[in-house]
C-alpha positions in Angstrom: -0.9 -4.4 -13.5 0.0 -1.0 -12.8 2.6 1.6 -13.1 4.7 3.3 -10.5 2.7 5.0 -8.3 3.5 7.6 -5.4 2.2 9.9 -2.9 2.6 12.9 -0.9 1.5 11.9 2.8 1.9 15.1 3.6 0.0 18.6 2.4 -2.5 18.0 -0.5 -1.1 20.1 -3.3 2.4 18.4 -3.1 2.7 17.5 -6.3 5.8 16.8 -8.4 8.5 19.5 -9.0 6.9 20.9 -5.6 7.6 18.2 -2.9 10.9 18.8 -0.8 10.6 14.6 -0.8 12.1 15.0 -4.8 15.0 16.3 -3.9 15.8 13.3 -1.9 17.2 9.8 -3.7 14.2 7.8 -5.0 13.1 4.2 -3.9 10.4 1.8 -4.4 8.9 -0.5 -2.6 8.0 -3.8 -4.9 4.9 -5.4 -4.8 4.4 -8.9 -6.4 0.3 -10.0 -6.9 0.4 -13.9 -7.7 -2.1 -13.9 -11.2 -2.8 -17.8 -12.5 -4.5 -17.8 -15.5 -6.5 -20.3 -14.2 -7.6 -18.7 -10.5 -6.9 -15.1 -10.1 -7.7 -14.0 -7.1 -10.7 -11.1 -6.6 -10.1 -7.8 -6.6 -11.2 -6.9 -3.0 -8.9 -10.0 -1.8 -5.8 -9.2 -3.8 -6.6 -4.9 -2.2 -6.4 -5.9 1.5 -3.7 -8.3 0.9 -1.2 -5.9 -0.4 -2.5 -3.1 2.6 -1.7 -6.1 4.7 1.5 -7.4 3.0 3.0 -3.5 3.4 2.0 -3.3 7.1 4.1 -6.9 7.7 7.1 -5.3 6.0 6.9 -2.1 8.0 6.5 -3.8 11.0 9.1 -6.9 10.3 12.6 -6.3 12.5 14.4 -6.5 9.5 13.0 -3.5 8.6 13.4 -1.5 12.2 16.4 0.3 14.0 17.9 -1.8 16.3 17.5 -1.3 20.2 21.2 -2.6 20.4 22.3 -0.1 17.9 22.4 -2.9 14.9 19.5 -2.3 12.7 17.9 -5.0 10.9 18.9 -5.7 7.5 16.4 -3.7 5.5 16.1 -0.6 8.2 18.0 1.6 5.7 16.3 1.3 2.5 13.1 1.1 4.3 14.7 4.9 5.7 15.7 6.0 2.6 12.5 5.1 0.9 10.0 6.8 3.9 12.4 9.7 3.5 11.3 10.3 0.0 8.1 9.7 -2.0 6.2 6.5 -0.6 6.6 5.3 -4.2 4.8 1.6 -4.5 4.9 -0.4 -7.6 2.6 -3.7 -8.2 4.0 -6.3 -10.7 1.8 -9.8 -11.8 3.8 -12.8 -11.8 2.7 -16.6 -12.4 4.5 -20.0 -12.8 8.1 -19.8 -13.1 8.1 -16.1 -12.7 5.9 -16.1 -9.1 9.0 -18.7 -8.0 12.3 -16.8 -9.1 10.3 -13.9 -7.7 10.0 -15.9 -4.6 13.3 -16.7 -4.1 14.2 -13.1 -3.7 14.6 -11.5 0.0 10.9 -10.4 1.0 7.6 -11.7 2.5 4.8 -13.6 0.9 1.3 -12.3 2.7 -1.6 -14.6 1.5 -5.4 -13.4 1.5 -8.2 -15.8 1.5 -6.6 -16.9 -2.5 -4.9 -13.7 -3.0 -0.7 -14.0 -2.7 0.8 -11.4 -2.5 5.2 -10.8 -2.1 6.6 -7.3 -0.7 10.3 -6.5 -1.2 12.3 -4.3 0.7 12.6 -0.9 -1.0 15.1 -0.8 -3.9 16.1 2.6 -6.1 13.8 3.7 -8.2 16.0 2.4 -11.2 17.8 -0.4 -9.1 15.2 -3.1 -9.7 16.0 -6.6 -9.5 16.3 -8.4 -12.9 14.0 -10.9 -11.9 11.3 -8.3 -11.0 12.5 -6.1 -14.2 10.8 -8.6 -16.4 7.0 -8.8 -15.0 4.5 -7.4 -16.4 3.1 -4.2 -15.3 -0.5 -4.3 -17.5 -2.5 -6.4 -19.3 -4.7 -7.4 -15.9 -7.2 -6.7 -14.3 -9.3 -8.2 -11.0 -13.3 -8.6 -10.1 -15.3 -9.2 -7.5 -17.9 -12.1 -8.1 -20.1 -9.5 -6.0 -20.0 -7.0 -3.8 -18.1 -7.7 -0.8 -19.9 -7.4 2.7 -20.2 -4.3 5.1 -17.3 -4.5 6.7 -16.9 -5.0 10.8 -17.1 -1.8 12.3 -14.2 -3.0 15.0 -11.6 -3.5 11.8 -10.1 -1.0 10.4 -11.8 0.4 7.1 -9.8 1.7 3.9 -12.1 3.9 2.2 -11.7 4.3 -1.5 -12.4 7.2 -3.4 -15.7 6.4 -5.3 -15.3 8.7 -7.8 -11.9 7.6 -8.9 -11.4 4.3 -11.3 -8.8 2.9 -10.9 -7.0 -0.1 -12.0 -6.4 -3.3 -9.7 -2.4 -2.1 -9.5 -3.1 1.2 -8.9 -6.0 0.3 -6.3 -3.5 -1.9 -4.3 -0.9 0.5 -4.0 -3.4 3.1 -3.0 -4.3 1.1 -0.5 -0.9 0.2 0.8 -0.3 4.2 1.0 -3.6 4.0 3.2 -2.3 1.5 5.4 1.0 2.6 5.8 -0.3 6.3 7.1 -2.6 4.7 9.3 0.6 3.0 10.8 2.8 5.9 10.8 -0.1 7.7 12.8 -0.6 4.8 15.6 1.0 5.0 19.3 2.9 1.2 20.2 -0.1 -0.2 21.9 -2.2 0.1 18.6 0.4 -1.4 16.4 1.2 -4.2 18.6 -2.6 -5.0 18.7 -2.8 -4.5 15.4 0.0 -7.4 14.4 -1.5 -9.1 17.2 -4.9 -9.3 14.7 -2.9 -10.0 11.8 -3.2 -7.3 10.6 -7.3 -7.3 10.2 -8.5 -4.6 7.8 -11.1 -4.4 4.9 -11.1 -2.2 1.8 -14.5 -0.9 0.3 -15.4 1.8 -1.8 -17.1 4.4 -0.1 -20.4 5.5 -0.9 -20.3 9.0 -2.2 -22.1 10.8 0.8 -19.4 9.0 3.3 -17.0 9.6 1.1 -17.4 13.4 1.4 -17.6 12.9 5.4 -14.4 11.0 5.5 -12.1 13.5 3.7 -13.4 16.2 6.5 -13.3 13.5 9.4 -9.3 14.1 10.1 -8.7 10.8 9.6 -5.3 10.3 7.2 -5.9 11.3 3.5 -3.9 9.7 0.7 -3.8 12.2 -1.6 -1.6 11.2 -5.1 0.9 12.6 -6.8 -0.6 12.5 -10.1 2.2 10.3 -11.9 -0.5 7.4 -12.8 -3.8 7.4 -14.4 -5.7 10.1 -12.3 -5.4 13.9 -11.3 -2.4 15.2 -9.5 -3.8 15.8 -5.7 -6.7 13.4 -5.9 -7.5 12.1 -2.8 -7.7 8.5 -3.3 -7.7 6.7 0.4 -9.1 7.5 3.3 -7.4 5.3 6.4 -10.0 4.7 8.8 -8.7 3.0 12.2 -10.9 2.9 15.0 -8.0 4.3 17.2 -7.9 7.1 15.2 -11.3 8.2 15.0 -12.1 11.6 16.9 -8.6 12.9 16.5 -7.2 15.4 14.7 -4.1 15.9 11.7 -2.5 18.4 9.8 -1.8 16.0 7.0 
């Protein structure tokens, strides 16, 4: 589907070689898109799923510091991971590869026919055998048509217009955009947004809002170049409505 992909959610220009994050041990966070030859899901469905499937790790205790001082049972790599490169990789699996990847500790998040499985972080090179041997290319999503406007009360991740990009790439792009939306939200606004399940859309911008968004203040995903496009493109622009009128120094 795609190849590893990272990001600097930082200052654009971050780039490999440059980012303070490299000098820290690498991890990756697994993503697992359930591909039947017979129904794959579309392309829109399978991008909000994984935004959605990466906000229900972040969010799961077993991925947060305890209060009592025992933290869950994925809180560390999920630390180590955040403390480097927000490195996502997106894997296709069917059949009897989607089950041995199922029986694996993570989190199945289903879209309307989309399944997608998130894993806790593992080392860049650590990978589990059973993830080791899916594919990462030789697929690609559609859209029977363009998907609706989206609600103006759910939160909107804006993709780059100019930019192709292929489905694996686009999800974890848009799990980068989720995730700095959720880094960026007080507790009220996370709890509402789990409350929602997590509501969001993904939609290609057009190229005039594009060009608004990436001056709005709103959080930028800006990649690091190891993957099929430019070093520093901007690639995701995470529009929340509680974030809207404020102000970062991303």
């Amino acid at each position: 589907m795609t190849s590893p992909d990272t990001t600097s959610p930082t200052t654009a220009g971050e780039y490999p070689g440059e980012n303070p994050r490299d000098k820290a041990p690498q991890f990756v966070l697994p993503l697992v898109v359930r591909i039947e030859k017979a129904e794959p899901p579309a392309r829109t469905d399978a991008l909000e799923t994984a935004a959605r499937a990466v906000l229900t790790l972040l969010s799961d205790e077993r991925s947060l510091p305890g209060a009592d001082g025992e933290d869950g049972a994925w809180a560390r790599a999920v630390r180590d991971w955040q403390d480097a490169r927000i490195r996502k990789v997106v894997r296709r699996a069917r059949g009897a590869e989607w089950r041995k990847a199922s029986g694996l500790p993570g989190i199945t998040v289903p879209g309307e026919r989309a399944e997608v499985r998130v894993f806790p972080p593992v080392p860049l090179d650590g990978w589990p055998k059973e993830l080791v041997k899916l594919q990462v290319s030789g697929t690609d999503l559609d859209d029977a048509g363009p998907p609706p406007a989206p609600d103006a009360s759910v939160p909107v991740l804006w993709l780059n217009p100019e930019l192709e990009m292929s489905a694996g790439k686009a999800m974890a792009q848009a799990g980068h955009g989720a995730q700095l939306a959720w880094w960026e939200l007080d507790g009220a606004a996370r709890d509402a947004w789990r409350a929602a399940g997590f509501a969001l859309a993904v939609r290609t911008a057009e190229p005039a809002r594009w060009a608004a968004l990436t001056t709005s203040g709103l959080p930028v995903v800006r990649d690091a170049g190891f993957t099929e496009i430019a070093p520093g493109s901007c690639t995701v622009v995470a529009d929340h409505p509680a974030l809207r009128g404020r102000s970062y120094d991303l």
